[in-house]
C-alpha positions, 0 to 999 in steps of 0.5 A, spaced: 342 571 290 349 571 287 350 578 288 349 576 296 354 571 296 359 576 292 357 581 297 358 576 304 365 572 301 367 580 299 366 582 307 370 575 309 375 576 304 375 584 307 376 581 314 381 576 313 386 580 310 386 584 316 387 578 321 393 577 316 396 584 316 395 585 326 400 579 326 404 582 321 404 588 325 404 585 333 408 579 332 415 583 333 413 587 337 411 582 341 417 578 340 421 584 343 417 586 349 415 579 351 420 575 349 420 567 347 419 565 354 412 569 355 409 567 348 411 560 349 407 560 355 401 563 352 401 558 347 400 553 351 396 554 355 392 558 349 392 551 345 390 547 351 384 552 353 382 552 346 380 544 346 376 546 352 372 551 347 372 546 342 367 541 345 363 548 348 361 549 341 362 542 338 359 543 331 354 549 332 357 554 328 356 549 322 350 546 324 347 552 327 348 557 322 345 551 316 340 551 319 339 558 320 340 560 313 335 554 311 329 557 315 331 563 311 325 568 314 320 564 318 321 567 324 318 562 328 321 557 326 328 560 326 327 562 334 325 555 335 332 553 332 335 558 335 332 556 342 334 548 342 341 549 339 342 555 345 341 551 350 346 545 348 352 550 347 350 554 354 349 547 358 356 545 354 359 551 354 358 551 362 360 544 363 367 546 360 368 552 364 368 548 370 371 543 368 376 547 365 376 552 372 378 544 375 384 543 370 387 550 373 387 549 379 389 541 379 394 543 373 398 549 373 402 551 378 406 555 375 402 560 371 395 559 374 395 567 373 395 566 366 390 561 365 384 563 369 385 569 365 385 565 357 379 561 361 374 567 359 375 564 352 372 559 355 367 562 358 365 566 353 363 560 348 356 562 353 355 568 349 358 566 341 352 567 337 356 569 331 353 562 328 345 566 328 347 571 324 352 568 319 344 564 319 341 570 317 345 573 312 348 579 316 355 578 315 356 586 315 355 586 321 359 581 324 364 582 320 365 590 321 364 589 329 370 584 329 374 589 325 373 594 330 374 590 336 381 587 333 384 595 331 382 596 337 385 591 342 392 591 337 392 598 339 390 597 347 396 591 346 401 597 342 399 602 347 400 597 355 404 591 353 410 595 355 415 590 358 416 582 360 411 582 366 405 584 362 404 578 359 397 578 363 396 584 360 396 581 353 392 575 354 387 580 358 386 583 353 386 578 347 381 574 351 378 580 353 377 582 346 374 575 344 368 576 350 366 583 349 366 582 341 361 575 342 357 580 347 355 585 343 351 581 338 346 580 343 344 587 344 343 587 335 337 580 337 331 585 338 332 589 334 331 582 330 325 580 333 327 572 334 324 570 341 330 566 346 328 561 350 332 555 354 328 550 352 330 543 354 325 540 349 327 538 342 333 537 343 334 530 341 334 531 333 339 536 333 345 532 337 346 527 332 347 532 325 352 536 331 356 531 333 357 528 325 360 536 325 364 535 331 368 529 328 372 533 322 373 539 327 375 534 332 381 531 327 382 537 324 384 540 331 388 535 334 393 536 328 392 544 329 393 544 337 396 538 338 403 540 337 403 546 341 401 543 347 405 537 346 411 542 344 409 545 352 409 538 355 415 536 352 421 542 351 421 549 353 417 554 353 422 558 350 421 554 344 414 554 344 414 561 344 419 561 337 414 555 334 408 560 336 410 566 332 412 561 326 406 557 326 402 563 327 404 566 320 405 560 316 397 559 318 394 566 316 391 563 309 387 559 313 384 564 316 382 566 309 379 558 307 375 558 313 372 565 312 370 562 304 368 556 307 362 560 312 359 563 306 359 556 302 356 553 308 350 558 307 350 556 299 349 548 301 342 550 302 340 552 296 
């Protein structure tokens, strides 16, 4: 067990040094390609999407993946789990998604290009199982698969984002990349016999414990998303986009905490 905790916090920590060298790399050339405006522009309606994803998911990726690791190999039970927790997210994940499709609409009517693109970040909470295998222990796969596709989307960023009109290009392809990388855990499902139904009943006993993981995640993201998008309600995008690239640097350790706090969630079992 202790060499499988050193082994899941090694690929973790793996992972998160590399999100704290791409924004190292990609945050001036942005700054010189896109400008303060854009990124501005892409903070706020990035902030304001990420509330919609926030309520999608609730406290599922805590509570799905403790519940998960508790049922350890008794398949069954891991499918059933699986099953009653899925349909809560995909009814969620859903709703959001309209609710946010009527917030773009209504809303932006300066930048609804851009917003409708950041909207498949919403959608894409449909398709996020990373909360299943983080469950079953297999971080190496998650963890090689983001890494895989975020080298890959710094490239494609390098390589397309050429001038201050392609901010749709760069919030294609960071949204993009979020969906195709919540999409390919689900080819590795078969392979891991779990049977996936939408199932209705049961459901009941899971809302309360996912609520309870919802409230901290809740306070902790009106502090963290707040001040981008009330910076965008209140002052310019030209300064939104200065406090985005600052913001995004000074937050790089806690990517690490949180990498170390999925491991921990799987010793709470024990």
């Amino acid at each position: 067990m202790k060499s499988s905790i050193k082994r899941n916090l090694g690929y973790q920590t793996v992972y998160q040094i590399l999100n704290t060298c791409l924004p190292l790399i990609t945050a001036p050339f942005l700054s010189r390609i896109l400008g303060a405006e854009n990124l501005g522009i892409y903070s706020y309606i990035t902030s304001i999407s990420s509330f919609f994803v926030l309520f999608a998911m609730l406290g599922i990726v805590n509570y799905g993946t403790r519940l998960i690791a508790e049922y350890n190999n008794e398949k069954d039970r891991i499918s059933s789990a699986f099953s009653e927790i899925y349909t809560i997210q995909l009814t969620m994940s859903l709703a959001c998604s309209v609710l946010y499709t009527g917030y773009v609409y209504l809303f932006c009517k300066d930048n609804t290009l851009i917003a409708l693109i950041q909207g498949i970040t919403v959608i894409a909470c449909a398709i996020n199982i990373n909360w299943v295998f983080f469950g079953l222990e297999e971080f190496k796969l998650t963890v090689m698969r983001n890494m895989v596709i975020r080298l890959t989307t710094v490239v494609l960023i390098l390589l397309l984002v050429r001038n201050s009109s392609d901010l749709w290009v760069y919030t294609l392809l960071m949204a993009g990349g979020t969906m195709i990388s919540d999409a390919v855990l689900w080819f590795y499902l078969p392979s891991r016999r779990l049977k996936i139904r939408i199932a209705y009943k049961g459901l009941k006993k899971h809302i309360k414990p996912i609520l309870v993981l919802f409230i901290p995640l809740l306070a902790m993201s009106v502090y963290h998303l707040m001040d981008k998008a009330m910076l965008g309600w209140l002052s310019t995008f030209h300064e939104s986009g200065y406090y985005y690239n600052a913001d995004k640097v000074i937050n790089i350790p806690v990517g690490v905490l949180l990498g170390v706090g999925t491991v921990i969630v799987l010793m709470m079992r024990l």
